[in-house]
KEMI-199647 format. One record per residue (C-alpha): residue number from 1; x, y, z; residue in three letters. Coordinates in pm, 1 decimal, m for minus. Layout:
ROVEX    i         x         y         z   aa
ROVEX  NUM         X         Y         Z  Ala
...
END
This chain:
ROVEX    i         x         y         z   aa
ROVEX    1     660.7    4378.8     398.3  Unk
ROVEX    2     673.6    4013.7     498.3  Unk
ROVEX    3     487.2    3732.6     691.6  Unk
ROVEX    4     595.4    3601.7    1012.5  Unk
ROVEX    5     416.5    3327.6    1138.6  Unk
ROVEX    6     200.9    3384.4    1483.6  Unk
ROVEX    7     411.9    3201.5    1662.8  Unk
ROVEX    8     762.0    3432.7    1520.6  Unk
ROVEX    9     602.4    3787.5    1622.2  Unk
ROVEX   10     716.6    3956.7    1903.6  Unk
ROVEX   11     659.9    4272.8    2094.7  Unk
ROVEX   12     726.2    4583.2    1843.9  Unk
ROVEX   13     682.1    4470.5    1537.8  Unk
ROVEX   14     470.3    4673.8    1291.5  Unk
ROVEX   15     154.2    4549.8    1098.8  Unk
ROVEX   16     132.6    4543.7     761.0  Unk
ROVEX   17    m152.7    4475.1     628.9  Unk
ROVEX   18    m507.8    4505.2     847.1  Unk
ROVEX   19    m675.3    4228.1    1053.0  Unk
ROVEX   20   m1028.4    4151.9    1115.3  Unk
ROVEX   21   m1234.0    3994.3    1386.9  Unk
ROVEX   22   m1611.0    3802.9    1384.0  Unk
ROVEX   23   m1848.7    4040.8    1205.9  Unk
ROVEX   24   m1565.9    4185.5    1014.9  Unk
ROVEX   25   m1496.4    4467.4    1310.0  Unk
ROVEX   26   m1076.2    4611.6    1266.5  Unk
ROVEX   27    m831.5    4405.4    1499.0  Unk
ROVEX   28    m541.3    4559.3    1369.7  Unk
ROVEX   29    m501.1    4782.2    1123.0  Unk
ROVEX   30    m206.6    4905.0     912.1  Unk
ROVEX   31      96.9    5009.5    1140.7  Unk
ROVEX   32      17.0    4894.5    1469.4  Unk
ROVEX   33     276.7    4816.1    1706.5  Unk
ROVEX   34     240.9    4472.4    1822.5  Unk
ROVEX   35     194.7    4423.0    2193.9  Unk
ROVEX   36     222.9    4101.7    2362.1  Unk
ROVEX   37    m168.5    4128.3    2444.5  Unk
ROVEX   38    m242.4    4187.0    2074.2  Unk
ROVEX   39     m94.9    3884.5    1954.1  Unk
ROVEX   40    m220.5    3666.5    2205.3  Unk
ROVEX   41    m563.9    3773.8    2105.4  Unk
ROVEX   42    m440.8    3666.8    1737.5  Unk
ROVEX   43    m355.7    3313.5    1837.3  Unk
ROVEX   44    m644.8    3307.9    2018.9  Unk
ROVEX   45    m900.4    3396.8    1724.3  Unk
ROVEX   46    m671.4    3140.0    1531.4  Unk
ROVEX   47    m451.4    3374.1    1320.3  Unk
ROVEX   48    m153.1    3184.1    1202.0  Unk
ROVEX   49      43.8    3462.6    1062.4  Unk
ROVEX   50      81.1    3824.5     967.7  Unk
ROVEX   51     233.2    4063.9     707.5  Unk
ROVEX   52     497.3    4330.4     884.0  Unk
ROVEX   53     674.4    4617.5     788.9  Unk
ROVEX   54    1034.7    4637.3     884.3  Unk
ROVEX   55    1388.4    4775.7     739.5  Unk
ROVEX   56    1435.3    4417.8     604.5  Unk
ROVEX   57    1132.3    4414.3     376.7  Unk
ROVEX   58    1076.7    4747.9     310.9  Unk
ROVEX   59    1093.6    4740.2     m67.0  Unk
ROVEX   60     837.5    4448.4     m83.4  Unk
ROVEX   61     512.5    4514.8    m142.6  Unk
ROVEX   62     281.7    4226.2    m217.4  Unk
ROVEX   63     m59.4    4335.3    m378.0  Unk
ROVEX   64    m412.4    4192.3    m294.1  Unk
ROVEX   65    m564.3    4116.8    m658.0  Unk
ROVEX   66    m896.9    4164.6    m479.3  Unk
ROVEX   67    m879.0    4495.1    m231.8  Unk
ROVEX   68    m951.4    4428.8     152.4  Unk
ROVEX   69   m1275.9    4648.8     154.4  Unk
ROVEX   70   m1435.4    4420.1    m108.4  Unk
ROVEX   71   m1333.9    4092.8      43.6  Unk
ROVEX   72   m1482.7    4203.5     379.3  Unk
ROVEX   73   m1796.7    4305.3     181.1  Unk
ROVEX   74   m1849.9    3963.1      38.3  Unk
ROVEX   75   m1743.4    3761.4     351.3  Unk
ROVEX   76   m2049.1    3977.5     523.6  Unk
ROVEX   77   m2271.8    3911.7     239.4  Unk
ROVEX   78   m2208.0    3536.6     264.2  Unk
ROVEX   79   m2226.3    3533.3     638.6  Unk
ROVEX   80   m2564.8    3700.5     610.6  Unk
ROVEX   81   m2660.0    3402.4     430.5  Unk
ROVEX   82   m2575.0    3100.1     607.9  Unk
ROVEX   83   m2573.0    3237.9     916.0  Unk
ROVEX   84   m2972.0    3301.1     876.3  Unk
ROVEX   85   m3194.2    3082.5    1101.9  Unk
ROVEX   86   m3298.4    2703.0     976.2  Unk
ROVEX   87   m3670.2    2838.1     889.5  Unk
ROVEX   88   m3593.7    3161.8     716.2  Unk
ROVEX   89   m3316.8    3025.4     501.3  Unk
ROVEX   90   m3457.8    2936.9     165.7  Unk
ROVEX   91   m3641.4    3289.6     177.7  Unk
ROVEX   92   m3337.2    3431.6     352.7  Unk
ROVEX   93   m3092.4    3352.2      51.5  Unk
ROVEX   94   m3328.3    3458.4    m229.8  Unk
ROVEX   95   m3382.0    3785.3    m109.7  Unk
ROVEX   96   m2993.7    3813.5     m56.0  Unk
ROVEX   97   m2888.2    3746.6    m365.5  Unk
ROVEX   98   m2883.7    4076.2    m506.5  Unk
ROVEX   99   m2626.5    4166.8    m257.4  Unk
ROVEX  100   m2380.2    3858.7    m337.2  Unk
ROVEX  101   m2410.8    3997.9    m718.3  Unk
ROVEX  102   m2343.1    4269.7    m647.9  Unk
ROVEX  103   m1980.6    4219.7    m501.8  Unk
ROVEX  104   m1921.8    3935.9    m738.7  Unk
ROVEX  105   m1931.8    4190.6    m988.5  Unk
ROVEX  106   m1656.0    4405.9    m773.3  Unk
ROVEX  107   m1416.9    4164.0    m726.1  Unk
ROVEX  108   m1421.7    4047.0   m1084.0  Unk
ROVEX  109   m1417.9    4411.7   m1222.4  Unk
ROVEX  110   m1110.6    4422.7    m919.7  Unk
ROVEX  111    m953.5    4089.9   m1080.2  Unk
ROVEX  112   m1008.0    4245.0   m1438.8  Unk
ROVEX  113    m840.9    4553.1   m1353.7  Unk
ROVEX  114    m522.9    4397.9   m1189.4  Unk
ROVEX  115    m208.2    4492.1   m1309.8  Unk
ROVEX  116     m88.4    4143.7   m1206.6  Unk
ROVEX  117    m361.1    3826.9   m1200.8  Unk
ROVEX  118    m105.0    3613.5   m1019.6  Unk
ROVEX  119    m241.6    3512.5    m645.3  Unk
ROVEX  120      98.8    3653.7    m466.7  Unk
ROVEX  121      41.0    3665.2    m109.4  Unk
ROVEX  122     m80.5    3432.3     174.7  Unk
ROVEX  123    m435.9    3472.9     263.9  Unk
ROVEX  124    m481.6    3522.1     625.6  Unk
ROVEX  125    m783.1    3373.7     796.8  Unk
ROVEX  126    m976.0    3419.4    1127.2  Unk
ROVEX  127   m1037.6    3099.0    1274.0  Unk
ROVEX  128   m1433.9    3166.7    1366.4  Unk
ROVEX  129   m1448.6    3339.3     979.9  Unk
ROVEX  130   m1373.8    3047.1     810.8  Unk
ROVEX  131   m1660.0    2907.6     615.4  Unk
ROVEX  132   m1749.5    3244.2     525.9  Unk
ROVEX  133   m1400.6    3367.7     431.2  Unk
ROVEX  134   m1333.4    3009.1     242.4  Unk
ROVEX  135   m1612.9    3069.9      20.7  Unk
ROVEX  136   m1509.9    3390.5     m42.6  Unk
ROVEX  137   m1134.5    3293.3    m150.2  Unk
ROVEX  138   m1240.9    3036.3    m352.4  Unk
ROVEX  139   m1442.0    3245.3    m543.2  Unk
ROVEX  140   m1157.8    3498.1    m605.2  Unk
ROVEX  141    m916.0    3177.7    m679.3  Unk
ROVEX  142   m1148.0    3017.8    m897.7  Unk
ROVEX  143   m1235.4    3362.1   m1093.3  Unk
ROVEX  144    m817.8    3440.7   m1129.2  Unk
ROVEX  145    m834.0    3106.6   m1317.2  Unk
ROVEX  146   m1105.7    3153.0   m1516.7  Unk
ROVEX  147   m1001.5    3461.4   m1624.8  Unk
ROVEX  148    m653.2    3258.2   m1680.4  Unk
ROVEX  149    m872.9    3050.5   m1903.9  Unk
ROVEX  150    m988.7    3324.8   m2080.1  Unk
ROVEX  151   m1329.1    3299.1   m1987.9  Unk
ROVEX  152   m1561.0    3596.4   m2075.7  Unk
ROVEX  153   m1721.7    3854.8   m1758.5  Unk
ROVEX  154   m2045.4    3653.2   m1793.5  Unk
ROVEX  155   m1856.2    3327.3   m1793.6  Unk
ROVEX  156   m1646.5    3496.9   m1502.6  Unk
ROVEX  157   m1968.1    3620.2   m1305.1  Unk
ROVEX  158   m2162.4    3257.4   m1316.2  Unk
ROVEX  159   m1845.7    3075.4   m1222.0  Unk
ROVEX  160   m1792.5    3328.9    m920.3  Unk
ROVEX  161   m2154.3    3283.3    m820.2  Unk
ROVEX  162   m2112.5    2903.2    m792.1  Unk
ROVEX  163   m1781.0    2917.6    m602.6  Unk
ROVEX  164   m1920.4    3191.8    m357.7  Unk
ROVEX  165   m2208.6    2987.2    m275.6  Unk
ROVEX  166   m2034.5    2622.1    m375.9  Unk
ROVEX  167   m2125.0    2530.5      10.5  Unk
ROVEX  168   m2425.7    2671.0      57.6  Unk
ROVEX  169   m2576.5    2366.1     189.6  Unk
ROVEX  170   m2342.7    2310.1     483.0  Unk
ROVEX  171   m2643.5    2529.2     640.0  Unk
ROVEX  172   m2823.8    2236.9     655.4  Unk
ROVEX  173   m2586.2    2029.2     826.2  Unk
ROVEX  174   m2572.8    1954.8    1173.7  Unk
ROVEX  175   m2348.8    2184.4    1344.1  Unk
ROVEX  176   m2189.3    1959.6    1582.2  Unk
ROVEX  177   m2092.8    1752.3    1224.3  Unk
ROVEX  178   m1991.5    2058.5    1060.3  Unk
ROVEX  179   m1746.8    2204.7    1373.9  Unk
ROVEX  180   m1616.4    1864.7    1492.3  Unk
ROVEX  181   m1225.3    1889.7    1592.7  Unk
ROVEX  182   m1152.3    1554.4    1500.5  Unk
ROVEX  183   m1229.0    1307.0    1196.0  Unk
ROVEX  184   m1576.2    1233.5    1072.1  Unk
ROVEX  185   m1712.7     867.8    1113.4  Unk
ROVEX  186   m1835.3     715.5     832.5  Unk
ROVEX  187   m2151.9     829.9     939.7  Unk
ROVEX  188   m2076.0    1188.5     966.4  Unk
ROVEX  189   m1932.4    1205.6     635.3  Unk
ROVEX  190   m2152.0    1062.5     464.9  Unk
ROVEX  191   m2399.1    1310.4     582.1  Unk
ROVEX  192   m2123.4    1603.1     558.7  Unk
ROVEX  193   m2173.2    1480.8     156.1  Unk
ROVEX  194   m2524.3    1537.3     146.9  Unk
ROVEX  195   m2421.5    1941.0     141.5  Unk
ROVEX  196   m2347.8    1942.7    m245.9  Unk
ROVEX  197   m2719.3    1875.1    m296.5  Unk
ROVEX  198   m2909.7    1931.0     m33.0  Unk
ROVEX  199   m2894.2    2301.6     m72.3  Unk
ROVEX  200   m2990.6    2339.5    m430.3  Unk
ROVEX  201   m3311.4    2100.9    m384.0  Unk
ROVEX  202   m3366.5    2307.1       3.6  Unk
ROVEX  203   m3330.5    2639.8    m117.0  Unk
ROVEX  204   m3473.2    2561.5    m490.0  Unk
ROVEX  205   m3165.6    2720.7    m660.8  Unk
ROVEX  206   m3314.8    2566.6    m977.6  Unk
ROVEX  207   m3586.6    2872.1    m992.6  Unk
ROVEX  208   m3318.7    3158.4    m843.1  Unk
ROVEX  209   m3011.1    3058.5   m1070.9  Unk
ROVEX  210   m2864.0    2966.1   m1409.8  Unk
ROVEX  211   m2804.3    2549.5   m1459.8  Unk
ROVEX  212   m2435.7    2622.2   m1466.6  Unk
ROVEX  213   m2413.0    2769.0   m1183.0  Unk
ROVEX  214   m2638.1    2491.9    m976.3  Unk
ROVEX  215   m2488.7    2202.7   m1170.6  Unk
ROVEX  216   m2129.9    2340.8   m1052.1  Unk
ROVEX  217   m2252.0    2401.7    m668.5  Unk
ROVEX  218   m2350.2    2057.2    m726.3  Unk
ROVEX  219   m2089.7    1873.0    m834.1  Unk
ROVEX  220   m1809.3    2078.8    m669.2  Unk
ROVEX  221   m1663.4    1765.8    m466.5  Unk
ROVEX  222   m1664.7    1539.1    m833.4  Unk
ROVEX  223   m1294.5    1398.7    m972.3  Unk
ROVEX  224   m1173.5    1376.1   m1243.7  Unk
ROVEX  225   m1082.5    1045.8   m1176.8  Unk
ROVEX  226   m1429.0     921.1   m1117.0  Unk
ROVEX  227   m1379.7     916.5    m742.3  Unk
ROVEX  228   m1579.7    1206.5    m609.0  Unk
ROVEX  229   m1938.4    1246.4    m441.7  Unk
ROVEX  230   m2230.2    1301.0    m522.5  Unk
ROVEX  231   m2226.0    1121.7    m912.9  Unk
ROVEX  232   m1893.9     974.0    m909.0  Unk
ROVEX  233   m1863.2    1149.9   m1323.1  Unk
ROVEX  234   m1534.9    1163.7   m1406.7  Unk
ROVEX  235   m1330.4    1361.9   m1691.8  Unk
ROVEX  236   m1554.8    1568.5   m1914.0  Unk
ROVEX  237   m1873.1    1444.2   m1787.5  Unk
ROVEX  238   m1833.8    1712.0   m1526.5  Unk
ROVEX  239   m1886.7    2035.5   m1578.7  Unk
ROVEX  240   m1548.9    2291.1   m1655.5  Unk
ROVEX  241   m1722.9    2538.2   m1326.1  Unk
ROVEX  242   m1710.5    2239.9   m1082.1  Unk
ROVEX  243   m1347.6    2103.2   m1224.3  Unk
ROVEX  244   m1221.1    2435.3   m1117.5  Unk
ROVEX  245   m1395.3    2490.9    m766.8  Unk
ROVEX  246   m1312.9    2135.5    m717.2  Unk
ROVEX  247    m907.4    2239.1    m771.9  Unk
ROVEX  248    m895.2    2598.9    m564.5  Unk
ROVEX  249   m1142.3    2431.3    m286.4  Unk
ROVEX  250    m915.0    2179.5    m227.8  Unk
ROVEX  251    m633.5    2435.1    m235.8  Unk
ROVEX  252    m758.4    2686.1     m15.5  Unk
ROVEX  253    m891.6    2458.6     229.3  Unk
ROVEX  254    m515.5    2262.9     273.6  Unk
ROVEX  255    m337.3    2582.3     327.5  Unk
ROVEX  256    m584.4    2691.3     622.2  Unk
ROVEX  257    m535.7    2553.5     986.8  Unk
ROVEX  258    m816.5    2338.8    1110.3  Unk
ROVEX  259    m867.7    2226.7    1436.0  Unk
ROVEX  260    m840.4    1855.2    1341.1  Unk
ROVEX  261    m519.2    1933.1    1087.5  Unk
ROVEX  262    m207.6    2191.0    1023.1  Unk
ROVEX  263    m208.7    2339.2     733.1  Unk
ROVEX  264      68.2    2344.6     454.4  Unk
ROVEX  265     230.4    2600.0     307.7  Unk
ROVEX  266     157.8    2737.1     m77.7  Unk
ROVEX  267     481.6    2550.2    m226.0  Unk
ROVEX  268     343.2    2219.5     m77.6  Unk
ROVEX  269      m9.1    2309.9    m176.1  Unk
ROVEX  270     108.8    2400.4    m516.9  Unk
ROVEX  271     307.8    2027.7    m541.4  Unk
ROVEX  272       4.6    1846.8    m430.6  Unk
ROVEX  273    m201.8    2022.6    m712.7  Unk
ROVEX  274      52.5    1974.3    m940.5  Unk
ROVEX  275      34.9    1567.6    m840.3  Unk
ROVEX  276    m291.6    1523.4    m860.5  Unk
ROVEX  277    m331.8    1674.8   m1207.6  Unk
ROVEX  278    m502.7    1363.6   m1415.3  Unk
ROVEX  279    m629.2    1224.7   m1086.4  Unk
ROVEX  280    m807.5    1419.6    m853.0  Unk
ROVEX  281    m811.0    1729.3   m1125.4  Unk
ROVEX  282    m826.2    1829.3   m1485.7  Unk
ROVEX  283    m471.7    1816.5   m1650.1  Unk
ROVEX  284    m560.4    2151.1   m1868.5  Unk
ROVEX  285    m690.6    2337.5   m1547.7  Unk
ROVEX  286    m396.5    2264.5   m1342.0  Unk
ROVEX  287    m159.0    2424.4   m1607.0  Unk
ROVEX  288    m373.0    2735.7   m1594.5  Unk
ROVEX  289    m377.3    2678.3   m1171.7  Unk
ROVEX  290      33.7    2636.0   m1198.4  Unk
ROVEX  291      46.3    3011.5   m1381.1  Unk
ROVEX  292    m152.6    3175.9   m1151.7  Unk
ROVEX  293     m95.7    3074.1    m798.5  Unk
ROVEX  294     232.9    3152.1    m672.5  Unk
ROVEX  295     423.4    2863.4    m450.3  Unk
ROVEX  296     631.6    3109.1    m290.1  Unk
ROVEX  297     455.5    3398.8    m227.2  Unk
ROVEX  298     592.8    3810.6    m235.3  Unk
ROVEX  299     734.2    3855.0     110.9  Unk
ROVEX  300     763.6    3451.0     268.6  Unk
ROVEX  301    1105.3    3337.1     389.7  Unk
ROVEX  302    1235.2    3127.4     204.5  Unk
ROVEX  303    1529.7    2828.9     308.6  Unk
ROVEX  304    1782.3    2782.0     m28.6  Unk
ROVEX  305    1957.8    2450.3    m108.4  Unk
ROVEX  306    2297.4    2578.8     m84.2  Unk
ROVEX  307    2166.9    2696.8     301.7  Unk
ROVEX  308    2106.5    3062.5     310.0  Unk
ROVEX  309    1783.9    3223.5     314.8  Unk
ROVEX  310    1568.8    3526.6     254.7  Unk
ROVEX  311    1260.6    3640.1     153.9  Unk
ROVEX  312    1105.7    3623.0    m224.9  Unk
ROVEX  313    1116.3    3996.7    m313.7  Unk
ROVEX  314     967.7    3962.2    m680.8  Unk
ROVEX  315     827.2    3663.0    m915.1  Unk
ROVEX  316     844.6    3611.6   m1245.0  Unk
ROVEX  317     487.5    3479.4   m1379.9  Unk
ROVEX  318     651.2    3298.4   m1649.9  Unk
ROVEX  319     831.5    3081.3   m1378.1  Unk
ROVEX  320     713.8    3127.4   m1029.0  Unk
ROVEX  321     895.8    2818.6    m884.7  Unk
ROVEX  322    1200.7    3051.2    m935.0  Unk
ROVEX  323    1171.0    3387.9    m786.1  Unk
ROVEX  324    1407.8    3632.9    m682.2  Unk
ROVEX  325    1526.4    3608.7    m323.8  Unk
ROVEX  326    1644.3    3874.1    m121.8  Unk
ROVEX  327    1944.3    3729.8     111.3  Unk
ROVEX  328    1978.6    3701.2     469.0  Unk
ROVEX  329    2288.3    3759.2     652.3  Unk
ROVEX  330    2344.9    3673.5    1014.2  Unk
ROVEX  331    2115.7    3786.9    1300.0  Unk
ROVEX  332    1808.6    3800.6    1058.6  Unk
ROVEX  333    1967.6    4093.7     889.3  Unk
ROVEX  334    1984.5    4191.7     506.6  Unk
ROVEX  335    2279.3    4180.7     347.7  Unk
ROVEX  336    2208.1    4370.4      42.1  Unk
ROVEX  337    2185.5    4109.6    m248.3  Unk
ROVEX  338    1960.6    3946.5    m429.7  Unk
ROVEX  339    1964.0    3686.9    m643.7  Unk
ROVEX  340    1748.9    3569.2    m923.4  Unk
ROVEX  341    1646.1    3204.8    m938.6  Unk
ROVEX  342    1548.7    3247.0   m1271.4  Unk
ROVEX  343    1823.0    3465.1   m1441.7  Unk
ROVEX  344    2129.1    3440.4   m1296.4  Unk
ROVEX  345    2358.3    3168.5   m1450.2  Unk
ROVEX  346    2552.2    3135.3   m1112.8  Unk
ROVEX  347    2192.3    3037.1    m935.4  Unk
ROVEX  348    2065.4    2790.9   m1204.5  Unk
ROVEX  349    2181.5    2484.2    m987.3  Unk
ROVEX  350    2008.9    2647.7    m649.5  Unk
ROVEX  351    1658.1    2574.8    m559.1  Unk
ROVEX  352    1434.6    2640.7    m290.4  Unk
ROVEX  353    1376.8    2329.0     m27.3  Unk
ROVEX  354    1097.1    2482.5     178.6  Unk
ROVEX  355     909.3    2826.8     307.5  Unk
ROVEX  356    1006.6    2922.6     670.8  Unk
ROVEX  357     685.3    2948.9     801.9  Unk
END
């Protein structure tokens, strides 16, 4: 399996993994044959990319640490939410919290159970899914590094809860703010910062949840630095929940295309974590981050220094900046080899400069 970019796929190609639509109906599911109408209607719903099966990738199979059937569960249960009209909100999300606890608990019992706890594949989102889906990754992301952190299941379950819901008050935010293509005035933004509070003092999260979980919701957008919103607290005067949903929320949302920005691919991602650690984000936290998220995910192309390129067919989670690549030949062909960034003496002096996306 592999991902080919939207813009890459072409008539006859086979699915590999399954594709959803609004309201989490099946677009595409495992081993459809691409027509030209199908993947129109995935640009159109904003897909930029999809796994395939072909004789190229055959032997690569990159596993979901959280399974499909419980991340659709939890983008529905979170859509149910903030999708609920202005007036029937606060009572709306009080009487649904039962069901978001209920597959928080499945997807950490799925992120316990994982034979690897490495993030090795690239999500792929539906454009009209996104705040729903967003929360939804970054509560996987932020639970994979908790558990990294060795946090404890009930340390695990109140950090998911605060990174499912972490935006819960964009619900209260005008929608032509919230959907605008372009930049945000001044104006705009300064209301689009009112979300990390407004929705703990609207829908009286004080009464429903624990403080760690409402003091994280709330000071999700904090820096380490001292430069975030709403408190400006800086260092360890913010809480270790938010630090870490500050980190993945960044993450997630720069590797997803927005209408008003492109977005970059895991390796860059990764770098601009990485650069930010002591800045934007907590030094310890990005070590943990830089162990669990791989830059160059199971099945991306992959362009080498010395000029060939392939596809990363296994990482090592002691070293994920230097996977094993399997090698291209001409005419998008495999030519049999692999080589091991990592291992091989002969490949210590090649790198990877970028993912073909």
């Amino acid at each position: 399996m592999r991902y080919i970019s939207i813009d890459k796929l072409t008539e006859g190609m086979t699915a590999g993994k399954p594709l959803y639509g609004s309201s989490g109906h099946l677009l595409v599911q495992t081993g459809t044959i691409l027509s030209e109408s199908v993947i129109n209607k995935l640009k159109k719903i904003g897909y930029t990319g999809l796994y395939i099966n072909d004789a190229v990738s055959v032997k690569i199979k990159p596993k979901d640490v959280v399974s499909n059937e419980v991340r659709r569960e939890a983008t529905t249960a979170i859509r149910n939410i903030m999708s609920a009209k202005v007036e029937e909100k606060a009572k709306f999300v009080q009487t649904n919290l039962k069901e978001i606890s209920d597959v928080l608990n499945q997807i950490i019992d799925e992120i316990m159970s994982s034979d690897s706890s490495v993030i090795n594949i690239i999500d792929m989102k539906n454009f009209d899914e996104y705040t729903y889906e967003h929360s939804v990754n970054v509560c996987v992301l932020s639970c994979v590094i908790g558990m990294g952190y060795n946090m404890s299941q009930t340390e695990l379950y109140k950090l998911g809860l605060a990174a499912i819901l972490h935006d819960i008050g964009k619900i209260f935010i005008d929608e032509n703010i919230l959907n605008k293509p372009g930049k945000l005035t001044s104006d705009e933004y300064e209301v689009m910062k009112t979300h990390s509070t407004i929705g703990v003092e609207k829908l009286n999260l004080g009464k429903e949840l624990p403080p760690t979980v409402t003091s994280a919701i709330l000071q999700h957008h904090e820096r380490y630095d001292g430069s975030g919103y709403p408190f400006g607290k800086k260092e360890n005067e913010i809480p270790e929940n938010a630090q870490i949903i500050s980190m993945v929320d960044v993450y997630d949302a720069i590797t997803t295309n927005r209408p008003y920005r492109s977005q970059i691919s895991p390796a860059e991602a990764y770098e601009y974590i990485s650069g930010n650690s002591g800045r934007a984000f907590n030094p310890e936290l990005v070590q943990v981050f830089l162990k669990k998220i791989a830059p160059f995910p199971l099945g991306v192309e992959v362009l080498l220094s010395d000029g060939r390129s392939g596809i990363v067919c296994k990482n090592h989670e002691d070293n994920l900046l230097r996977p094993v690549i399997s090698l291209f030949a001409t005419n998008d062909t495999h030519d049999g080899h692999e080589i091991d960034l990592n291992n091989d003496v002969d490949s210590y002096n090649i790198t990877i400069e970028k993912i073909l996306m």
